[in-house]
One Martini backbone bead per residue (centre of mass of N, CA, C, O) as a GRO file, in nm:
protein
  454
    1UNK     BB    1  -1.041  -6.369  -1.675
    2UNK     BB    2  -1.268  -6.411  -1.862
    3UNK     BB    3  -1.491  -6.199  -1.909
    4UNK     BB    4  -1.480  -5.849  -2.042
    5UNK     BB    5  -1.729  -5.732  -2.143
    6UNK     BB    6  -2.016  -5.835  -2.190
    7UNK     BB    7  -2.224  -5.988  -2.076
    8UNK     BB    8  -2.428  -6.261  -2.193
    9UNK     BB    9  -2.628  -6.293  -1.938
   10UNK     BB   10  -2.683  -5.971  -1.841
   11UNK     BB   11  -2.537  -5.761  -2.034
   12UNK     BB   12  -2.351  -5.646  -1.916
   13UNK     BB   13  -2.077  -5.383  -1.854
   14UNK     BB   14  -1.785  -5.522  -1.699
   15UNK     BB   15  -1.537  -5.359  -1.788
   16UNK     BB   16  -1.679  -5.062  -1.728
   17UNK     BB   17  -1.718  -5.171  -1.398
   18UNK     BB   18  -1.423  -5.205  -1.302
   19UNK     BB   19  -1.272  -4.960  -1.408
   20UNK     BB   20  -1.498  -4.747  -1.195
   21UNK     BB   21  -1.380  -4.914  -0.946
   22UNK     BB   22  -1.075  -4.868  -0.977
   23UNK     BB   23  -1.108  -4.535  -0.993
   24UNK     BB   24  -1.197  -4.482  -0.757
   25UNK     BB   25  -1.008  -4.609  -0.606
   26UNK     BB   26  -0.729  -4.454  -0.697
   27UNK     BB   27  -0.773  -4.140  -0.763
   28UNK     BB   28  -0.705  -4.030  -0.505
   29UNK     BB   29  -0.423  -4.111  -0.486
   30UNK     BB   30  -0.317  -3.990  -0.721
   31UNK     BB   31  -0.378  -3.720  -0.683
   32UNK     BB   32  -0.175  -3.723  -0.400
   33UNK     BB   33   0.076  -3.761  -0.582
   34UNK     BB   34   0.089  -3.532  -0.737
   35UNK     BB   35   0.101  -3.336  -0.543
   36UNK     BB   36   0.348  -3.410  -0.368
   37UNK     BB   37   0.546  -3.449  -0.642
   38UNK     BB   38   0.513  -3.148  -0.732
   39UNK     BB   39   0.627  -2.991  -0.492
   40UNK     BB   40   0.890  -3.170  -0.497
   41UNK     BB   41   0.973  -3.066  -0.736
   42UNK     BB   42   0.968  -2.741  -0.682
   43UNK     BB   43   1.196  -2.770  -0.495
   44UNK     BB   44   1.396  -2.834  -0.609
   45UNK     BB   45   1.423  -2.635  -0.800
   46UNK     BB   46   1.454  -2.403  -0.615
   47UNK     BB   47   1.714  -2.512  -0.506
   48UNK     BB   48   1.869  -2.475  -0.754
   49UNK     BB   49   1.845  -2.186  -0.786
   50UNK     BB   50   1.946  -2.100  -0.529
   51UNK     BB   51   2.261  -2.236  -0.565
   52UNK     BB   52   2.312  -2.079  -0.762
   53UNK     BB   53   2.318  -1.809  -0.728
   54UNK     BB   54   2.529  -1.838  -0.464
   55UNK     BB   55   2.735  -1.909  -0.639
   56UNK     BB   56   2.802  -1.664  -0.824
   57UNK     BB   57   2.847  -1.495  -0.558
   58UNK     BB   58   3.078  -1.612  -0.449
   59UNK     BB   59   3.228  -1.562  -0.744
   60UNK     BB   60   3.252  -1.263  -0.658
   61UNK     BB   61   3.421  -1.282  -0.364
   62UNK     BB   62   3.645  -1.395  -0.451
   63UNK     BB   63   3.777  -1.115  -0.597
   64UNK     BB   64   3.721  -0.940  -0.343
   65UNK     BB   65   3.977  -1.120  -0.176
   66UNK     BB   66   4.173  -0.985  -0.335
   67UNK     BB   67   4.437  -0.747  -0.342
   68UNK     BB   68   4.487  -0.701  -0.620
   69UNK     BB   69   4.204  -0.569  -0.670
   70UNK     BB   70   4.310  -0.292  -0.513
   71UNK     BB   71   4.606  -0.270  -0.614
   72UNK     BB   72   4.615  -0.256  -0.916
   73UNK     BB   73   4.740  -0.196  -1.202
   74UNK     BB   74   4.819   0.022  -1.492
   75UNK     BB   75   4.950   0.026  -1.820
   76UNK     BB   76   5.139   0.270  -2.040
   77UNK     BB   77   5.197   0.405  -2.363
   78UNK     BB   78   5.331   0.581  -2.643
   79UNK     BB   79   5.417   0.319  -2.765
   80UNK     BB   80   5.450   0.009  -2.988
   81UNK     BB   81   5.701  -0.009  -3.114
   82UNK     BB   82   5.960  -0.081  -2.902
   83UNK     BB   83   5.716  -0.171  -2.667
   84UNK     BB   84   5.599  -0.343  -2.404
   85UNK     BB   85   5.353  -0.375  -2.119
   86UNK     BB   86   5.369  -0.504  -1.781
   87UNK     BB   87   5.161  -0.575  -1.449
   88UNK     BB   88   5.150  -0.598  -1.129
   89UNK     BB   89   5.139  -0.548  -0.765
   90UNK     BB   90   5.413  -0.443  -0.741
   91UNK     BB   91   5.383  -0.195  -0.881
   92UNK     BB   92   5.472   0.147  -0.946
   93UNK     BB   93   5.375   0.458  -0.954
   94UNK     BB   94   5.471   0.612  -1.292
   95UNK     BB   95   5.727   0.746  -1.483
   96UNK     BB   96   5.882   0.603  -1.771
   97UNK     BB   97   6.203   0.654  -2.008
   98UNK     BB   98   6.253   0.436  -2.291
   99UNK     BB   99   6.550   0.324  -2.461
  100UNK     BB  100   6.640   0.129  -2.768
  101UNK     BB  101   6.951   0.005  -2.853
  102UNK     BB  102   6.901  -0.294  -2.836
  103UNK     BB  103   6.857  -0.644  -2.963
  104UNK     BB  104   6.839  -0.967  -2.904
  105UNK     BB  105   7.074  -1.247  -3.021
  106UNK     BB  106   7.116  -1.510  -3.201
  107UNK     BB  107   7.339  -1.737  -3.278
  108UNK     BB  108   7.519  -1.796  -3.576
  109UNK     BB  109   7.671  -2.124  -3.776
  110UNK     BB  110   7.876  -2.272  -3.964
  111UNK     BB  111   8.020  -2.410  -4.222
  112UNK     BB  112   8.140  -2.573  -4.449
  113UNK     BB  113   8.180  -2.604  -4.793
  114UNK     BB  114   7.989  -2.827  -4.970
  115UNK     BB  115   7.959  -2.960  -5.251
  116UNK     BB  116   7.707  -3.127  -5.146
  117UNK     BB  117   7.391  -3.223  -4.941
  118UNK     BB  118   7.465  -3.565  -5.008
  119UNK     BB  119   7.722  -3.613  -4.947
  120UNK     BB  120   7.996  -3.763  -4.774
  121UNK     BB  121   8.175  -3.617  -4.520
  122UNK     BB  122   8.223  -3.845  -4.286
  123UNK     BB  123   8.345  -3.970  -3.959
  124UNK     BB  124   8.193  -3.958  -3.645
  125UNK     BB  125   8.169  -3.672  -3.401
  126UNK     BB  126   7.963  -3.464  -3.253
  127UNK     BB  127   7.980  -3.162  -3.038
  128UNK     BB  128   7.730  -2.991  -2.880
  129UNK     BB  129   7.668  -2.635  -2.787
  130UNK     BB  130   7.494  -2.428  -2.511
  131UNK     BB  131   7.655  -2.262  -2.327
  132UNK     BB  132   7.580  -2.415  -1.998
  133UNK     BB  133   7.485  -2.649  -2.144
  134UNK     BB  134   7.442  -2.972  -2.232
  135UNK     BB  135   7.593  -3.150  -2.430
  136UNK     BB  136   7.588  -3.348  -2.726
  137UNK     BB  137   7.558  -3.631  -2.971
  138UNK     BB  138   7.664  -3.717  -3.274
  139UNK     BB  139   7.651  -3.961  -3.496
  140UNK     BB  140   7.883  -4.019  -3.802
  141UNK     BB  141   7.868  -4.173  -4.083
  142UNK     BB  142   8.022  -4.247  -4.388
  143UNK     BB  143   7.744  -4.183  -4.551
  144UNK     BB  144   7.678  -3.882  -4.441
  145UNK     BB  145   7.491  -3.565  -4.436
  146UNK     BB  146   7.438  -3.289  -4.401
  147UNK     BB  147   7.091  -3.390  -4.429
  148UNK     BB  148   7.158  -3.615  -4.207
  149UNK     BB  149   7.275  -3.455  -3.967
  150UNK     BB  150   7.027  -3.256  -3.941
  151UNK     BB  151   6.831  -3.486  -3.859
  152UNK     BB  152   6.984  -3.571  -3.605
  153UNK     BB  153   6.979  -3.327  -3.475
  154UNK     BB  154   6.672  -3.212  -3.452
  155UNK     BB  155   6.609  -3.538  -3.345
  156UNK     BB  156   6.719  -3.524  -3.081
  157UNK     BB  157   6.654  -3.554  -2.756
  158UNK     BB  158   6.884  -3.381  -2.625
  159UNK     BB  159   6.784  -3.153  -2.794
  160UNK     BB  160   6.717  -2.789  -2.699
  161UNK     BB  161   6.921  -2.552  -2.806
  162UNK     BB  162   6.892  -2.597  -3.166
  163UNK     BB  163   6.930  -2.588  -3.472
  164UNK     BB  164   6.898  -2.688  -3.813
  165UNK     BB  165   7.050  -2.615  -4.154
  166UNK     BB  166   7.006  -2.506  -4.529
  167UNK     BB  167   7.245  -2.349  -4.700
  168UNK     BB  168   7.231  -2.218  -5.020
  169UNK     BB  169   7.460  -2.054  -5.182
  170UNK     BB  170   7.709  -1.966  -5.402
  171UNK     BB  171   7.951  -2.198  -5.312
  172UNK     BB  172   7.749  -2.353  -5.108
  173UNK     BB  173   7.633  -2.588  -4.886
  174UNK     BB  174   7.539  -2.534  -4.523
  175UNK     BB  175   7.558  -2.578  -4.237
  176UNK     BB  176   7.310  -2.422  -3.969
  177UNK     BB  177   7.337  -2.287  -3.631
  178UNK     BB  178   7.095  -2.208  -3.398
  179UNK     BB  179   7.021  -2.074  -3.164
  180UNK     BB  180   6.718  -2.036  -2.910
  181UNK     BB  181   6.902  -1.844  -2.761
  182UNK     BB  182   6.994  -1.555  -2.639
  183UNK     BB  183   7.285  -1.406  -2.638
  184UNK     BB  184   7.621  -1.406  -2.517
  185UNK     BB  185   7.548  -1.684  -2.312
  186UNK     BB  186   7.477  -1.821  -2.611
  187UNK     BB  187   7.688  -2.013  -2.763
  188UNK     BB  188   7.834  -2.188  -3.009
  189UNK     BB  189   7.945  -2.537  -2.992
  190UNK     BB  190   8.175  -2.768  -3.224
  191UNK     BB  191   8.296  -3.071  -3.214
  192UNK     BB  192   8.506  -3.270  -3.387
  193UNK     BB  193   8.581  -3.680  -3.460
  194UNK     BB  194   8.744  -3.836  -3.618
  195UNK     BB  195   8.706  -4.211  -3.698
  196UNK     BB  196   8.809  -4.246  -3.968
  197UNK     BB  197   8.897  -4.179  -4.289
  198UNK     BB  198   9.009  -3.879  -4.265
  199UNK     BB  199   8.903  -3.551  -4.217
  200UNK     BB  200   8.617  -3.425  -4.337
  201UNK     BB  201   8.433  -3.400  -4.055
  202UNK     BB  202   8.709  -3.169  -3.945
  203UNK     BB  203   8.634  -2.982  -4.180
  204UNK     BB  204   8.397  -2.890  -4.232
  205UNK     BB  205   8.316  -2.820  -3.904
  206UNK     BB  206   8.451  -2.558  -3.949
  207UNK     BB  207   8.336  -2.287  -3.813
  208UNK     BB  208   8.135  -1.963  -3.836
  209UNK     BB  209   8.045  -1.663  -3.772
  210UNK     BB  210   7.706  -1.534  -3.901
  211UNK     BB  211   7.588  -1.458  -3.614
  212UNK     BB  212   7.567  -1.273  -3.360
  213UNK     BB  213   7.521  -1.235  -3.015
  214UNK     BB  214   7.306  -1.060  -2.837
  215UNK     BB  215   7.202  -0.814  -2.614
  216UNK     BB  216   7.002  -0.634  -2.453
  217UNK     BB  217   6.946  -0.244  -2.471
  218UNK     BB  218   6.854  -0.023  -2.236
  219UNK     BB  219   6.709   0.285  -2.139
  220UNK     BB  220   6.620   0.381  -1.798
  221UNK     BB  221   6.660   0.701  -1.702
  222UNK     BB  222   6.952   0.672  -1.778
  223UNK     BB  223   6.959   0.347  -1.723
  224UNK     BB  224   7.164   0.076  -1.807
  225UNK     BB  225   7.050  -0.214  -1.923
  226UNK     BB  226   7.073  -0.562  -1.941
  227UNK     BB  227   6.977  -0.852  -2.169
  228UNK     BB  228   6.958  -1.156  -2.310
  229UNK     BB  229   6.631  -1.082  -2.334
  230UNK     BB  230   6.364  -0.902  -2.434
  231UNK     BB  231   6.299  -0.945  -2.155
  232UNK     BB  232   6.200  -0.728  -1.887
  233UNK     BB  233   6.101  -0.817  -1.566
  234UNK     BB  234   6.352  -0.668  -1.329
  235UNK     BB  235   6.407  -0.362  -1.415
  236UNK     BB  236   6.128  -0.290  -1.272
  237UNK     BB  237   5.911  -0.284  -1.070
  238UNK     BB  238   5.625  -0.499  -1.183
  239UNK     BB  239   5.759  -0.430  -1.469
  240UNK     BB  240   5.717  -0.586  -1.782
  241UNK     BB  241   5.928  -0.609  -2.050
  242UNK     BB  242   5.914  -0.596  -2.460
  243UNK     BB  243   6.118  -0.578  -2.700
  244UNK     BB  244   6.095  -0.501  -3.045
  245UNK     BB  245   6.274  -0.212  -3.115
  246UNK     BB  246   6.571  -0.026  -3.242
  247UNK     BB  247   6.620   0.357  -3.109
  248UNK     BB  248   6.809   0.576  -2.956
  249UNK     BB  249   6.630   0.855  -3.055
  250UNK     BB  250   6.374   0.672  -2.904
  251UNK     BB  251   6.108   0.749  -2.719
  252UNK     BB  252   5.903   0.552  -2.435
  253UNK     BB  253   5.618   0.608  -2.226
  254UNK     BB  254   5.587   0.459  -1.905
  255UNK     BB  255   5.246   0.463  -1.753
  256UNK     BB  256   5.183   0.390  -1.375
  257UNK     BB  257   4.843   0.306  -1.280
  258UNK     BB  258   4.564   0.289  -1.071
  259UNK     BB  259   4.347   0.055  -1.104
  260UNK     BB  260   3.997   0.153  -1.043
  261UNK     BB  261   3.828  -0.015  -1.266
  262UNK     BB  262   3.877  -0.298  -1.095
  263UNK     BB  263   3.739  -0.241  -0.862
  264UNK     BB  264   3.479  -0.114  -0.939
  265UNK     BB  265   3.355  -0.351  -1.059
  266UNK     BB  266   3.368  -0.564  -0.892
  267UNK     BB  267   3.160  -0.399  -0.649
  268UNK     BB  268   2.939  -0.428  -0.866
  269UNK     BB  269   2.920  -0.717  -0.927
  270UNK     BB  270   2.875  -0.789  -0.624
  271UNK     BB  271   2.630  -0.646  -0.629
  272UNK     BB  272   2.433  -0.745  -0.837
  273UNK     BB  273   2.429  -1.024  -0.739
  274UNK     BB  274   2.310  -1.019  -0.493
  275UNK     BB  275   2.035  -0.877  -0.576
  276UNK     BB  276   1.980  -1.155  -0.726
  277UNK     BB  277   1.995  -1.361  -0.487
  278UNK     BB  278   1.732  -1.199  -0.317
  279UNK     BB  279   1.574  -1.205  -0.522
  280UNK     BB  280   1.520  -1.525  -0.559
  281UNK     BB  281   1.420  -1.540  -0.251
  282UNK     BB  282   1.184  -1.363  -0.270
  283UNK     BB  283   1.051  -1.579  -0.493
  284UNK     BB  284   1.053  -1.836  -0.319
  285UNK     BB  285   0.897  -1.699  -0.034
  286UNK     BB  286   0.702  -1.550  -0.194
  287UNK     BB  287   0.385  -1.310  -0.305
  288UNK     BB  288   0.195  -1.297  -0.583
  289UNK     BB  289  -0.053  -1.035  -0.618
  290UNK     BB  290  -0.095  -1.060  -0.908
  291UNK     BB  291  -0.061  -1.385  -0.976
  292UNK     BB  292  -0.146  -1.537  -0.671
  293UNK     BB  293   0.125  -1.661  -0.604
  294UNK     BB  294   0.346  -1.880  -0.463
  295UNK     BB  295   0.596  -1.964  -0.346
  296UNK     BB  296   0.797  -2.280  -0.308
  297UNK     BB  297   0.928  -2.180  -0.034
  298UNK     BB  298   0.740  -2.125   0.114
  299UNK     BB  299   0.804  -2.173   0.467
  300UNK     BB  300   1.105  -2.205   0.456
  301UNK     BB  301   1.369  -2.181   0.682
  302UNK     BB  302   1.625  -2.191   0.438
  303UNK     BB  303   1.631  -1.939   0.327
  304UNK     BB  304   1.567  -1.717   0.525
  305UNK     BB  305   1.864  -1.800   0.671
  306UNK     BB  306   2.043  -1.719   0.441
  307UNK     BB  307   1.953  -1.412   0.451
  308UNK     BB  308   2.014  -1.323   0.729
  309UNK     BB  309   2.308  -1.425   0.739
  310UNK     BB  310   2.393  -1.185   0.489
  311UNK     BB  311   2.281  -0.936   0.681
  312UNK     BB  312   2.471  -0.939   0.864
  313UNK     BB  313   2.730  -0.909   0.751
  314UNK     BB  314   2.681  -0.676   0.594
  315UNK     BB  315   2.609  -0.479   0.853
  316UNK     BB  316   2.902  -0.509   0.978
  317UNK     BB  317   3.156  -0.419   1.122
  318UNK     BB  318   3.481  -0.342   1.040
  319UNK     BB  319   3.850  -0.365   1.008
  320UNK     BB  320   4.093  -0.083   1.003
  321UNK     BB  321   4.328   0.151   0.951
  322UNK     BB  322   4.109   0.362   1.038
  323UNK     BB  323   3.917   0.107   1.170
  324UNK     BB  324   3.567   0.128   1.174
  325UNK     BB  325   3.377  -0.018   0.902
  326UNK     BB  326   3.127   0.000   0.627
  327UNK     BB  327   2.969   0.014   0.340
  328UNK     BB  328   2.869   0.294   0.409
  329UNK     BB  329   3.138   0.428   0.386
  330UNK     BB  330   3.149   0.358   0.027
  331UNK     BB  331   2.853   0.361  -0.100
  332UNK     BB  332   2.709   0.086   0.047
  333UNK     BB  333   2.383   0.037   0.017
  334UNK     BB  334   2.085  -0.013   0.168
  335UNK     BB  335   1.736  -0.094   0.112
  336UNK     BB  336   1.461  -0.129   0.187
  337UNK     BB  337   1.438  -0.400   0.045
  338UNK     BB  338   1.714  -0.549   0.062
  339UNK     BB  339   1.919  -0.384  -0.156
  340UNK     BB  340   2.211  -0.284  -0.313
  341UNK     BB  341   2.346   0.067  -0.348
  342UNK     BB  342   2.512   0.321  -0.522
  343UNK     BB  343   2.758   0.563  -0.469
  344UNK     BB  344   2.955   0.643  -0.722
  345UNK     BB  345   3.106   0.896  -0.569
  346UNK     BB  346   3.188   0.774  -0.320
  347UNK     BB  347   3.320   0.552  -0.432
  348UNK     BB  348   3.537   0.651  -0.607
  349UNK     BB  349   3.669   0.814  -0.374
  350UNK     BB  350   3.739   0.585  -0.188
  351UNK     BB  351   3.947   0.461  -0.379
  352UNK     BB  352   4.137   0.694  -0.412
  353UNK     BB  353   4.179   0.778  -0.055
  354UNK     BB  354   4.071   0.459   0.060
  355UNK     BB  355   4.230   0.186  -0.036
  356UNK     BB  356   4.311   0.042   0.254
  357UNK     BB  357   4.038   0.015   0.375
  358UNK     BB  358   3.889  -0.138   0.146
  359UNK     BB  359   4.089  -0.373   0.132
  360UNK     BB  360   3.993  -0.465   0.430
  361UNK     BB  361   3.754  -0.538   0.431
  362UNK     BB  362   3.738  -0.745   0.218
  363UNK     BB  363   4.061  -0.913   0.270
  364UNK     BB  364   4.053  -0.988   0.531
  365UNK     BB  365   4.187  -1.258   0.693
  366UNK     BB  366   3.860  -1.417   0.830
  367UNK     BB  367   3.706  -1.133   0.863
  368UNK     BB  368   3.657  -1.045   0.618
  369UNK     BB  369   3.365  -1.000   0.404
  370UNK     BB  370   3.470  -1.215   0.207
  371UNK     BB  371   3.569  -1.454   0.403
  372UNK     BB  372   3.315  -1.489   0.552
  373UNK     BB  373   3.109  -1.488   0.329
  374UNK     BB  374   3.220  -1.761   0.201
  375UNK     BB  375   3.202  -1.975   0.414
  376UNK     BB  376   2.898  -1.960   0.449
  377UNK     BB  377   2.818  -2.027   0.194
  378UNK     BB  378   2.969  -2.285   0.136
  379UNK     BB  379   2.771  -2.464   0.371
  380UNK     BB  380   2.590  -2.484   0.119
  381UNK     BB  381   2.721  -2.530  -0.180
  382UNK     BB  382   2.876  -2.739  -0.117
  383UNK     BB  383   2.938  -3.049  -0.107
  384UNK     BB  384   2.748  -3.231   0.099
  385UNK     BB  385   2.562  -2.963   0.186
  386UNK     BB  386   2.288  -2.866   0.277
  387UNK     BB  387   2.180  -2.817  -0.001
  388UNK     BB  388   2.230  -3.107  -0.070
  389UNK     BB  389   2.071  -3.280   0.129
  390UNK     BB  390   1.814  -3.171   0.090
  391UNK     BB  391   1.819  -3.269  -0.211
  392UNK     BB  392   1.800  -3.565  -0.111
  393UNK     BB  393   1.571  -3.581   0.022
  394UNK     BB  394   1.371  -3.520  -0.175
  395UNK     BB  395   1.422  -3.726  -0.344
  396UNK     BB  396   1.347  -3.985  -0.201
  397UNK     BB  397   1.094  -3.899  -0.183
  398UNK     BB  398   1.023  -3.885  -0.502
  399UNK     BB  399   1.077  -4.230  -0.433
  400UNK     BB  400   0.863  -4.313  -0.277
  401UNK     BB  401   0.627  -4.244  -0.438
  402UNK     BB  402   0.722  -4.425  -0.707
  403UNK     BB  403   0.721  -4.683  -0.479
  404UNK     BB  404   0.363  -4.630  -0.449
  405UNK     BB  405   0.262  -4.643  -0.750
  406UNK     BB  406   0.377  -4.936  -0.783
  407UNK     BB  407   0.174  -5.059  -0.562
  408UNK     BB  408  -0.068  -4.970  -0.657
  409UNK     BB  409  -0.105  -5.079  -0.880
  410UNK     BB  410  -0.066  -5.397  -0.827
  411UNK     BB  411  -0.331  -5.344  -0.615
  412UNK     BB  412  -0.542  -5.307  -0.890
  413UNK     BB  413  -0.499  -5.543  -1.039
  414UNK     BB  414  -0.600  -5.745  -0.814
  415UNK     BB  415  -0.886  -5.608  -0.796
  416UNK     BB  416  -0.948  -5.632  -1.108
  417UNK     BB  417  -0.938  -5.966  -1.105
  418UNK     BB  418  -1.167  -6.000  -0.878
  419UNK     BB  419  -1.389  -5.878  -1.036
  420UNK     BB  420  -1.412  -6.028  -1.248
  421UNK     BB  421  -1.458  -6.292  -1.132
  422UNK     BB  422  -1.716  -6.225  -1.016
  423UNK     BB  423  -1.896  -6.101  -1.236
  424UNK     BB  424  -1.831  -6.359  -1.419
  425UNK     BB  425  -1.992  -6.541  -1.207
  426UNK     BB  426  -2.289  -6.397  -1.215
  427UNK     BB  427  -2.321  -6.413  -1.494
  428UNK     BB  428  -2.343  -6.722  -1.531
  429UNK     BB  429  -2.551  -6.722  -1.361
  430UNK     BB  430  -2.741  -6.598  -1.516
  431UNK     BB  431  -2.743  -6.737  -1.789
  432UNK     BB  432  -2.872  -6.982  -1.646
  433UNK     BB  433  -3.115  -6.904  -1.570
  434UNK     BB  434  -3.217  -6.791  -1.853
  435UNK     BB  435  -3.236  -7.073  -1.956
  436UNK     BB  436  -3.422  -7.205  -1.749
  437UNK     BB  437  -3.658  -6.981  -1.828
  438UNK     BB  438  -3.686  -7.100  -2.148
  439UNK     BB  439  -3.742  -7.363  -2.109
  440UNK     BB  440  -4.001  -7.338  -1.917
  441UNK     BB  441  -4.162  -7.178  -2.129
  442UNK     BB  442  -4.171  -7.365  -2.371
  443UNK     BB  443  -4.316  -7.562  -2.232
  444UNK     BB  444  -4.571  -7.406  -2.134
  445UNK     BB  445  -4.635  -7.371  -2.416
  446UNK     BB  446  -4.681  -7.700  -2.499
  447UNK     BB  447  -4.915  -7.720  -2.356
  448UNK     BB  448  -5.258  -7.796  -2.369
  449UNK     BB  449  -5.479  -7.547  -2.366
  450UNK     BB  450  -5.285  -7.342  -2.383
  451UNK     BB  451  -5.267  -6.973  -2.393
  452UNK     BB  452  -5.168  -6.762  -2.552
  453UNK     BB  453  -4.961  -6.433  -2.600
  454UNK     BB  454  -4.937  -6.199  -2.815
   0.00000   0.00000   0.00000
């Protein structure tokens, strides 16, 4: 690039000079390259906060379309002792009164007690099985003992339905196969075929039964229930019971009443969310007169137009079983602002004795407040969706900018190696003549009779 610093020839500072050149040249490009990658940054930035805010408010529709949501129960026991229970949406409000008398109980059979737990009983197979279910078979070889029978059982693939242990009494041990499964259709059968010499291995096998298999019985306002399994899930509409212990002398009072404070939450969740999002809509659109700033999305009419359809829906009246109704008819007014606010007392109010009409305006599939709102909403936030599109737009330009700053660079380098060669080819002339111009002085000043200047 020849020369880059203070000139030789004219003294020049040459670097400082192209430096000076080339930022006159480029400052004003890069500034304004700055100004509308800031703006296109602060836009994306916008979009995001856009679209979290209305997916929340989304996830918030969501439930809100749901109908076990207006019409959920709520279950309550008099004690925990003897039973647990829980509740769907086909529950029944109402009171029942139940009593435990036997919990269902696995069947548990033993073998014949052996020598001891390691020593060879016999050669042959087993088959096994539980209630209904398929039997399976173990084979056992002549070297087999007790301990590896079980591990046999335990282990096989086929097995699902029992277990196997060893238990030492005072006689010797047992090896002990207990049902999986409770109840009285869930017996264990045992089947031993000796295939070797002697019997050894269908004289252990001759089973004992340990512990008998129960049903569960409880009584359900006097009337007698009975179940393999201590879930009692289909004795009540709706309400699904768990017996934990039983005693016929006490009672048990279950109590399915209607869970308002969950329909009440959810509406005020959506009122909560919708706020939130108008609210931010608000803030990225408008001015705020005490910081003098404006929102990044001011004039843009993306927000504008989703705000707009947002309160249209809002305001609009729904079919119900009653007819027309809108939100303001349970207590969910609009604002001033244009925010929604509720009247806890009449909200309360509506859900107690207008609960098909809350749940038709919410819930009514197509028509509902739900899911009209959520369909318009999806169109913006769903993956490749309107807000999507933008985001990509915008993205697209920042990349424009930044391979317009690449092409900037390229050509003032170009430019300033330029300046270089000129500036530095200047300089050569200036110090050539320079040269020459002290050579010329140094003759003349040797000419005879020439008077020097002190």
């Amino acid at each position: 690039m020849g020369l880059t610093s203070v000139g030789i020839g004219s003294g020049m500072d040459i670097s400082g000079i192209v430096t000076a050149l080339v930022n006159a040249e480029s400052a004003g490009k890069t500034a304004r390259f700055d100004v509308t990658e800031g703006k296109l940054n602060a836009q994306i930035s916008g979009i995001g906060t856009l679209k979290s805010t209305m997916s929340e408010f989304k996830d918030k529709l969501a439930t809100l379309a749901k109908a076990e949501t207006f019409a959920s129960q709520k279950v309550s026991t008099s004690s925990k002792e003897y039973l647990s229970a829980t509740v769907d949406k086909d529950a029944v409000s109402g009171s029942y009164l139940i009593k435990v008398e036997q919990l269902a109980q696995s069947q548990k059979k033993g073998t014949a007690v052996a020598a001891d737990a390691t020593s060879a009983v016999g050669e042959g197979t087993l088959t096994i099985g539980v209630g209904t279910g398929t039997p399976f078979n173990i084979n056992v070889s002549d070297t087999d003992s007790l301990t590896s029978i079980m591990d046999k059982i335990n282990g096989s693939a086929s097995n699902t339905d029992v277990t196997a242990t060893i238990v030492s009494g005072e006689l010797g041990p047992q090896l002990v196969l207990g049902s999986k499964k409770t109840g009285e259709d869930n017996l264990i059968s045992v089947t031993a075929v000796n295939t070797g010499a002697g019997t050894g291995l269908s004289d252990v096998f001759t089973m004992s039964e340990l512990t008998p298999a129960k049903n569960a019985i409880a009584h359900i306002d006097g009337v007698k229930v009975v179940s393999q399994t201590n879930e009692m899930k289909t004795a009540i509409t709706g309400v699904s019971l768990t017996l934990t212990a039983a005693d016929l002398a006490k009672t048990t009072t279950v109590s399915v009443t209607k869970d308002t404070g969950k329909t009440k939450s959810a509406i005020e969740d959506f009122v909560k969310s919708y706020n939130s999002m108008m609210t931010s809509i608000n803030d990225l659109t408008g001015y705020n007169a005490e910081t003098k700033k404006s929102g990044v999305m001011q004039g843009d009419a993306l927000p504008r137009s989703i705000q707009s359809q947002v309160r249209s829906i809002l305001s609009s009246s729904f079919s119900t079983s009653s007819g027309s109704d809108s939100l303001a008819s349970f207590g969910i007014k609009t604002t001033r602002e244009g925010l929604l606010e509720i009247d806890a007392k009449k909200l309360t109010e509506s859900i107690d004795t207008r609960g098909a009409d809350i749940t038709s305006l919410f819930t009514t599939e197509n028509t509902g407040l739900a899911t009209k709102m959520s369909e318009m909403l999806d169109s913006y936030v769903k993956t490749g969706g309107i807000i999507d599109s933008r985001d990509t737009s915008l993205d697209e330009q920042v990349s424009r900018i930044q391979d317009s700053r690449v092409a900037l660079n390229l050509r003032m380098a170009s430019y300033s190696e330029r300046l270089y060669k000129q500036y530095n080819a200047m300089d050569s002339v200036v110090a050539s003549l320079n040269s020459q111009s002290s050579n010329l002085t140094a003759r003349l000043n040797s000419l005879p009779g020439l008077v020097r200047k002190s």
